[in-house]
N, C-alpha and C positions, 0 to 999 in steps of 0.2 A: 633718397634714391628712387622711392617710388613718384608715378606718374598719375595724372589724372585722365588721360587723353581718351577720348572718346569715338566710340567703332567710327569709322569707315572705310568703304572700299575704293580700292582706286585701281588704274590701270596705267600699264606706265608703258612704251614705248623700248622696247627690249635691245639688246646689243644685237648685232650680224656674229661679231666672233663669239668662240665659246668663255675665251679668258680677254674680251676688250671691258673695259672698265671704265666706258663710258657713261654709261647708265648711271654710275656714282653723281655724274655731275647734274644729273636730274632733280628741279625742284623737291619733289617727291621722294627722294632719299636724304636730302639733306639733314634735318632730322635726327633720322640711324643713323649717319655717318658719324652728324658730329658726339651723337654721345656714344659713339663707340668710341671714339679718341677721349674725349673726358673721360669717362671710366678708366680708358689703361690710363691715361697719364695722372689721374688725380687720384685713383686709390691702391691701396696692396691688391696683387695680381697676382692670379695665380694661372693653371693653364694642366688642362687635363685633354692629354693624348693617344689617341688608337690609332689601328694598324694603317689607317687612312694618310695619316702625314707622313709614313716611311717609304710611303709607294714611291713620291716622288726623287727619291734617292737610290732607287732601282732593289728596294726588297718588294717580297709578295704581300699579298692582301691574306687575308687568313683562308679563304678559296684556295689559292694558290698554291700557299705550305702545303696546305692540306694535298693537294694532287701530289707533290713534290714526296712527302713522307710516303704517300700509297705505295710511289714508284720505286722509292728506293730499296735497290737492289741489296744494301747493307742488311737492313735488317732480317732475323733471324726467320728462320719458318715458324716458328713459333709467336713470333708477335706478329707476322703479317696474318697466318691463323684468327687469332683471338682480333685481331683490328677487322678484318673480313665480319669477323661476326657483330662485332658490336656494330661495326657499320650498318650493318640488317639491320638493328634496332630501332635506325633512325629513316626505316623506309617511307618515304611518300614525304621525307623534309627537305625542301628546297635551301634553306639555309645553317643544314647540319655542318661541322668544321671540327679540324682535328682536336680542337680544344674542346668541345662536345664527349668526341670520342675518349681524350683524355679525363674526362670529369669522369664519366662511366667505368673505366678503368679504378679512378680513386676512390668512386664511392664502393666499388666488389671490393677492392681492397682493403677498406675501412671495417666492412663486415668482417671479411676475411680476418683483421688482427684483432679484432673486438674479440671474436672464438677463440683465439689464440691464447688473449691476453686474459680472458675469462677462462680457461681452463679447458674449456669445451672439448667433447670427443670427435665431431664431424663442424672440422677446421676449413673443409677446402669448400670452394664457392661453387654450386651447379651454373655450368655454360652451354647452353644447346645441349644439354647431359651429359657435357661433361666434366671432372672435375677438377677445379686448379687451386692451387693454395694461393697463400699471402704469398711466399718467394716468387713462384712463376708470375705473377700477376706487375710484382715489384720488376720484378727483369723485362718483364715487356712495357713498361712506363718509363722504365731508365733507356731502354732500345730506342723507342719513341722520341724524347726526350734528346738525345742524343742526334738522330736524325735530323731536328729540327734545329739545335745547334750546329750540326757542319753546315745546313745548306745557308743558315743563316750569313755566317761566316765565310763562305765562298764565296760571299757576292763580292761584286767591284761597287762601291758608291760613290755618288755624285752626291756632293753634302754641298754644294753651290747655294740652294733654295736652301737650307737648312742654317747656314751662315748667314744670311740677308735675315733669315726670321731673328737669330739670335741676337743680329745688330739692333734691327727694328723696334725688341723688345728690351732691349739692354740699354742702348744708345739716343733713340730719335726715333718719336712714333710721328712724327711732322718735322721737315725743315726748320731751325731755328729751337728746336727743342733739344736742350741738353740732357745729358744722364742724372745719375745719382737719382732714379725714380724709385731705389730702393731692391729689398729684395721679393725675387720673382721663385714662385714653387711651381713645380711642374712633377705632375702627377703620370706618370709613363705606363701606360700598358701594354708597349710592346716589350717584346724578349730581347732585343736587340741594343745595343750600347749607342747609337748615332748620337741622343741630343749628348750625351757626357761625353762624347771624343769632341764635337764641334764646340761645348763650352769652353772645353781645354784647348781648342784652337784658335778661340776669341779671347785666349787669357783672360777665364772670368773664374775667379772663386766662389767652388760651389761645393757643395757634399751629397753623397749619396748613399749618406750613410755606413762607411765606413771610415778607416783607420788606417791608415798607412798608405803604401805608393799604388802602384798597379797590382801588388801583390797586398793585399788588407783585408780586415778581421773586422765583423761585425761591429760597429761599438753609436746606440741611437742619440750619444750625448755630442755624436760629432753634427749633426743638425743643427746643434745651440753655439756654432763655433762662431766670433767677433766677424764681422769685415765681411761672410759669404754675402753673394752677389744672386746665387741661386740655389736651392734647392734640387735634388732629382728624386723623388719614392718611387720606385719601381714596384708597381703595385702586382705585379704577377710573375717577381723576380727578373731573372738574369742569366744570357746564356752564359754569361764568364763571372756566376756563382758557383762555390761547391762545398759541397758538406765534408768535411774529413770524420773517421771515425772517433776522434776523440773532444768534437766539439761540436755542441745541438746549433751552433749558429752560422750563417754561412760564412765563408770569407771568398774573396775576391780573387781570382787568379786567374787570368788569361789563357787561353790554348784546353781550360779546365783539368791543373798541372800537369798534363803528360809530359812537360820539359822538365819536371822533378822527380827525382828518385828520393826514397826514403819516405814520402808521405802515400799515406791511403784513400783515398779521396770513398767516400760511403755513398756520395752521389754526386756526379760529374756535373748534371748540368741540375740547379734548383730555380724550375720555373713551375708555376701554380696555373692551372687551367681556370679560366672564366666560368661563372655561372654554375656551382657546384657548392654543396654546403659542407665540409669534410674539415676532420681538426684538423687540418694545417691553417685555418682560419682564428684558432683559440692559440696559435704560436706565436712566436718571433722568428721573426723579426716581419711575420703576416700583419699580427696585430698590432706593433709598435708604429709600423707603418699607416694604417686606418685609424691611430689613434690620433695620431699626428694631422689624418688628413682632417678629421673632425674637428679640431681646434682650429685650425688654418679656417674651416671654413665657417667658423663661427666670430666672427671678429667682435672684439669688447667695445663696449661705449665708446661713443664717439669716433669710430672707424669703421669703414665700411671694407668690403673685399670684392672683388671682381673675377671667376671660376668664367675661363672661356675654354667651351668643348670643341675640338675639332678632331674629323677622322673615328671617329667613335662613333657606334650604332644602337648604342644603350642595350646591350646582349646581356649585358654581366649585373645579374642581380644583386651583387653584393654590393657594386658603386650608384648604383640607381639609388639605394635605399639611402646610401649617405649623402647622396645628393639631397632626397627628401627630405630627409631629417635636416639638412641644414639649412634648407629654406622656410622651413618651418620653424626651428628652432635660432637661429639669425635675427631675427624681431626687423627683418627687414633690411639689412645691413649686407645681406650677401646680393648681389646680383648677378646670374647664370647666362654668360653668351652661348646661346648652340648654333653649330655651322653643320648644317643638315644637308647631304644629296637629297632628300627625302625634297618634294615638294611642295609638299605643308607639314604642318604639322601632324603628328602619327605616331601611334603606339606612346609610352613612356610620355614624349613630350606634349603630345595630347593630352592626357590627362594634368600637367603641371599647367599649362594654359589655360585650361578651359576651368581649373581651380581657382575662386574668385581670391580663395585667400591668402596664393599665391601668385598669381596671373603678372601681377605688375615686377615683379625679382625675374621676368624669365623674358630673352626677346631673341626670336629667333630667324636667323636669315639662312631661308632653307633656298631650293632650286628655283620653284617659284614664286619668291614673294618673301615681306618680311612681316613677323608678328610679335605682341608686345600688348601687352594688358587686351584690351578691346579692340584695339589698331590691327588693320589688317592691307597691307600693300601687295597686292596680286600684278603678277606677271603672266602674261600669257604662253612664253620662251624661257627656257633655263637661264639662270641667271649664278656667275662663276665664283661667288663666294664665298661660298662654303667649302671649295678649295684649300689646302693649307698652302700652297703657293701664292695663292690666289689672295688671301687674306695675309702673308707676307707681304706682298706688294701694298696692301692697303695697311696696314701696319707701319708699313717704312715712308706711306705718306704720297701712296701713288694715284695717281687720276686721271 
């Protein structure tokens, strides 16, 4: 899987449109293109997604929520309070997001029940002076929480682009190319259920980790099920999770059962905020799922694996490191696509590139330009690949 290819620079002749796909048939890409198709078609695949590939089905970017939660009129005085404040905490950050604000929340909280759970006499957390316990803190993360499951669920989507991906990757990554490529993981970081309704639209058998119908209970041994066609780890949960009081694990229920009497639901909606270190990380069905992602991405002798990033801005410290860890510990058998707006390489993937002892596992097709061991193809004009629409189309074999 690794390359020998040696730096150079090159300039290549840009598109006019922002999504023409011309450029693809440029000498000078030929190259990236075709072993972006050898890799899906010829190893296990896997595909790890942020908030970036749901836009085009008409949800928000994490910007966005984030405005949308501020605004909501639902929530209590008391959590729009303590959300004002934490917000101050993040002054002079351009790219602070409600998942930020929610990590701050779980780490006061965390302190908060450690006193609790230690005995301690002065239990409540100081906020701008003033004081809040574990409960109040827990109600305004569920408030939270909450907010970003309705507006979620409000939306009308266009799962159009989301279907053509699925075929693409399921079916035919080039004309003439048959299925049975095996099965495909997809690593989810949104809150939102899109790829697992359009899986079950494409009648493809898949698990997501649970047990039963639309209404199902935790159980990780359904991932090992005969016949699935895909996987889905919802790495930051789910807004139609919920915890009932008499079971630590989630289960699965739609509307987050307000259509059911007789159960208690302990927490309506169970989604996990990015970029925060708090035990829910030392949990389940947290860590069954990161255990899971670390095998996946370590493939045993004589097979390789193929991890393509799209929509994802490398925020979340937790998936970065297992990213690292597997490119290191993979003996060379993993290979990492990134589909970056970013223009070069930057930040996170900066550093995996410019690492010689990784450099060649990593190749990235960012806005301008593609990189890959020493290889560097510069653009002068944005170039629309890093797209998750956009990389549909070339997936399904378009040019």
């Amino acid at each position: 899987m690794k390359s020998k290819s040696k730096a150079v620079e090159k300039e290549i002749t840009p598109p006019e449109s922002s999504n023409d796909l011309s450029f693809l048939k440029e000498a000078k890409f030929a190259d990236s293109i075709k072993k972006l198709e050898e890799l899906m078609s010829q190893n296990k695949r896997s595909f790890l997604l942020g908030a970036g590939c749901s836009l085009c089905a008409g949800l928000p970017l994490m910007s966005q929520l984030t405005n949308e939660v501020k605004n909501d009129t639902a929530l209590s005085g008391a959590t729009k309070d303590l959300l004002q404040i934490i917000e101050t905490k993040f002054s002079g950050s351009t790219t602070a997001t409600i998942e930020d604000f929610m990590s701050e929340f779980v780490d006061l909280l965390s302190i908060a029940e450690r006193r609790e759970e230690s005995g301690a006499t002065n239990v409540k957390i100081d906020i701008d002076s003033k004081p809040y316990s574990a409960e109040q803190l827990r109600d305004c993360l569920k408030d939270i929480k909450s907010s970003i499951a309705k507006y979620i669920e409000s939306k009308k989507l266009d799962v159009s682009t989301h279907r053509e991906f699925i075929r693409a990757v399921h079916q035919t990554l080039r004309s003439g190319k048959g299925n049975g490529l095996g099965l495909v993981d997809y690593f989810v970081l949104n809150y939102d259920t899109l790829l697992e309704d359009v899986l079950a639209i494409e009648r493809l058998s898949y698990s997501d980790g649970f047990a039963g119908g639309s209404t199902a209970w935790w159980d990780d041994s359904a991932f090992k099920q005969n016949g699935l066609q895909a996987r889905v780890f919802k790495i930051h949960g789910s807004i139609d999770w919920v915890q009932l009081e008499e079971d630590p694990l989630p289960r699965r229920i739609r509307a987050s059962g307000e259509k059911f009497s007789g159960i208690k639901p302990k927490d309506k909606v169970i989604i996990w905020p990015a970029s925060t270190k708090y035990q829910e990380s030392q949990r389940n069905p947290y860590a069954q799922i990161l255990a899971n992602m670390r095998n996946i991405l370590r493939p045993v002798v004589h097979s390789e694996t193929v991890l393509a990033v799209c929509g994802y801005r490398f925020g979340d410290s937790h998936i970065n490191i297992e990213i690292d860890r597997a490119l290191r510990e993979s003996e060379g058998r993993l290979t990492v696509l990134i589909f970056t707006e970013n223009d070069q390489p930057v930040g996170q993937i900066k550093t995996w590139i410019d690492d010689v002892n990784i450099r060649e596992q990593i190749r990235i097709y960012a806005k301008r330009g593609f990189y890959h061991g020493q290889t560097n193809i510069v653009s002068d004009v944005d170039l629309p690949w890093w797209k998750f629409e956009v990389l549909t189309r070339i997936l399904g074999g378009e040019r």
